[in-house]
N, C-alpha and C positions, 0 to 999 in steps of 0.2 A: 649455084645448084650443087647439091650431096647426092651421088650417085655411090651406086658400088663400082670397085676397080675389077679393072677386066685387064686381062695379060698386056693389052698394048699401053698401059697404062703405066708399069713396069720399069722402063728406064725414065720415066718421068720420074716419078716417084723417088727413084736410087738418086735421081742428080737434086733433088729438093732436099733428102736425106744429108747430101753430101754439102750443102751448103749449112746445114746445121750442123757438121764435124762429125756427119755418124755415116751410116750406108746404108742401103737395101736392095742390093743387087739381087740377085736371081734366087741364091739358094737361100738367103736370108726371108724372102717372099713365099718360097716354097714351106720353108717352115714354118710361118705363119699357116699358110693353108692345109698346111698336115694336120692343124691343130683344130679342124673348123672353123676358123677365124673369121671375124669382119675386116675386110679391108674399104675405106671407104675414100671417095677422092672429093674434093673441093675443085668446082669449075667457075671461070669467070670470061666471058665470050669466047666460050671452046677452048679455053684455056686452065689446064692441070694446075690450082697454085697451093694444094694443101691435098695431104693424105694424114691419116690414121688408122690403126688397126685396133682389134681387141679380140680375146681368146675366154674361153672359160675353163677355170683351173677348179676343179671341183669345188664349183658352186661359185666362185671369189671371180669376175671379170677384172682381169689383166690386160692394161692398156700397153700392148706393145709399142704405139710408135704416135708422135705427133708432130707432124713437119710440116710448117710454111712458106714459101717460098721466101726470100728475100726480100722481094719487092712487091710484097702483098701484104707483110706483118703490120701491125697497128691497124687494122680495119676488124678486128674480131673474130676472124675468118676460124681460127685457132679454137677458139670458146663453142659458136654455132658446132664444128665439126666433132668438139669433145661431147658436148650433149648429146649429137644425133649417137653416136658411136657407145654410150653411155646410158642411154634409154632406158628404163624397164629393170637396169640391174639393181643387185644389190651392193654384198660386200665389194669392193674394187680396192686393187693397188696397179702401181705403177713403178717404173725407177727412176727418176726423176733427173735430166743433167743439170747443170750450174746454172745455168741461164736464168736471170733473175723470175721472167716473167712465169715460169714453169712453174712451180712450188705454188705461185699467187693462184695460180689457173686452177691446178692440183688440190688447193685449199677451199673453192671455192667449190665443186664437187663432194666435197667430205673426205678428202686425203689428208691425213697431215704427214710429215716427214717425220721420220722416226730413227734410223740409223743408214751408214755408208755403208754400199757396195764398194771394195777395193779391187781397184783393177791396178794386178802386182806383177812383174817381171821379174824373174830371175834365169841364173843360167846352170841348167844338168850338169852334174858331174857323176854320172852314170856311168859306164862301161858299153852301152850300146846293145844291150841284148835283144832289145827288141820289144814291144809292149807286149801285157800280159792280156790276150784275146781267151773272152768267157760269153757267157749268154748275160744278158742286162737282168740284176734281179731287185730290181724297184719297180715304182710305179714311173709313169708316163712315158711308157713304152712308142706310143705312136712317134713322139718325139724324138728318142734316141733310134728307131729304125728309121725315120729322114734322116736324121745327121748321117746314120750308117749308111745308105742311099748315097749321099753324097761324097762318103767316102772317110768318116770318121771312122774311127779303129774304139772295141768296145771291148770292155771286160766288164765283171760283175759290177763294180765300183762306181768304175769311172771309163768316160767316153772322152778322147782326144780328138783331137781336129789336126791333119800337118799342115803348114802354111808357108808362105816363101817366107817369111820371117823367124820362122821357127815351128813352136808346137804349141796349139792353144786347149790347155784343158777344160775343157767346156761343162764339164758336169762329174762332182763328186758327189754320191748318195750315199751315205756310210759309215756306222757309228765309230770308227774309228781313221777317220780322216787322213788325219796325219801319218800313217801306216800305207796309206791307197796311194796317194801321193808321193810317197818315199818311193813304194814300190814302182810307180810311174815315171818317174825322176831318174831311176835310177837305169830302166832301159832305154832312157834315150844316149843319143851320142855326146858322149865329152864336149860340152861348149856349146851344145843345142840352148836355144832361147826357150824358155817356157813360160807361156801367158795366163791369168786364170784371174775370176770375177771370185770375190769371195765376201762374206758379210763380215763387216769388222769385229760383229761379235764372237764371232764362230775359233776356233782355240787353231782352229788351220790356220788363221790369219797372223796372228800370235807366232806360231811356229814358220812361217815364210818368212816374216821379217824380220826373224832373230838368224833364219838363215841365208840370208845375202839376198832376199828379195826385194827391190823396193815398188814403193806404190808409182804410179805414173798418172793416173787419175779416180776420181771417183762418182759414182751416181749416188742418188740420197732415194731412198724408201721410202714410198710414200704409199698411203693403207686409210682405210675404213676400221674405224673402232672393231680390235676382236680379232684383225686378219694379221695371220703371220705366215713364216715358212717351215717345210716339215725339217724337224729337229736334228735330220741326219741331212739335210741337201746344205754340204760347204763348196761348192763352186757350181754356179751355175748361169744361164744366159742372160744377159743384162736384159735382152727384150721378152721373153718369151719364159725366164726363171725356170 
């Protein structure tokens, strides 16, 4: 049975995430539903074995999340819950991880892969001044006030996340990137770790790796003929873009 997800539904869902290498713990969920999301669950005798979400990104439905439990894969559970989740739209994308069988699923809906998501680490060598706090002057505002809600730090540009591991910069909007960035880079503290999703085409990308960033993994793009992303967004969420 496909039902919609209801909050108790929630660290089910986070620990099936986590058996696929990703998460969706609380604020990760909240974000989806900042966005009017579908989240939907997969049951098999009162039993959570499969979730999925999806959002609409003006007009383009964005699959955020497709997770089976473990020891429920190969039975199609996957497929049934992409369709239901999938219904009625049009254009779609997705970001696609390694997993062979992902891309096949993805294809078989009308995705095909197109280029990598790089998810890059490097380390500030800033002074520590502090990040530069402004009013958000892009689109998908609803978005960046949850992140802010949960306690990301925001300027015009770009929105930060702090994390016990360091800083993750979660969304750069701005035709000059590599400037947003610097200037980001540059008030964190000497030796702070900074994380950040970026499209391999995008000239940020180019410029992290020539400056001591490297990649750690990557997602692949996958799109409906026609669909792409707007031409200033260089870092942004692997589920939710």
């Amino acid at each position: 049975m496909i039902r919609p997800a209801v909050s108790s539904d929630d660290p089910v869902m986070d620990a099936i995430a986590r058996e696929g290498d990703a998460s969706a713990d609380a604020g990760y969920l909240a974000l989806v539903r900042s966005q009017q999301g579908r989240l939907l669950v997969a049951e098999k005798d009162d039993r959570v074995i499969a979730f999925g979400g999806v959002v609409d990104i003006d007009g383009v439905a964005m699959l955020t999340d497709l997770f089976v439990a473990a020891d429920a894969r190969g039975a199609s559970v996957g497929t049934q819950l992409l369709g239901e989740l999938l219904d009625g739209s049009g254009p779609r994308m997705t970001f696609s991880s390694k997993h062979p069988a992902a891309v096949a699923a993805y294809r078989r809906v009308g995705m095909e892969p197109q280029w990598r998501l790089l998810y890059l680490r490097g380390v500030a060598h800033g002074g520590g001044v502090g990040l530069p706090v402004a009013e958000w002057n892009h689109d998908r505002m609803s978005l960046v006030q949850e992140m802010a809600a949960q306690g990301a730090q925001v300027s015009a540009d770009v929105v930060s996340v702090h994390q016990d591991t360091g800083v993750w910069i979660a969304r750069i909007d701005s035709a000059r990137p590599v400037k947003a960035l610097s200037a980001t880079l540059a008030g964190l503290s000497r030796g702070a770790v900074a994380s950040l999703c970026v499209p391999e085409y995008s000239p940020l990308a180019t410029w992290a790796l020539k400056s001591g960033f490297a990649e750690v993994d990557y997602d692949t793009f996958c799109a409906s003929p026609g669909v792409e992303l707007p031409p200033d967004l260089h870092c942004l969420h692997p589920g939710l873009a």
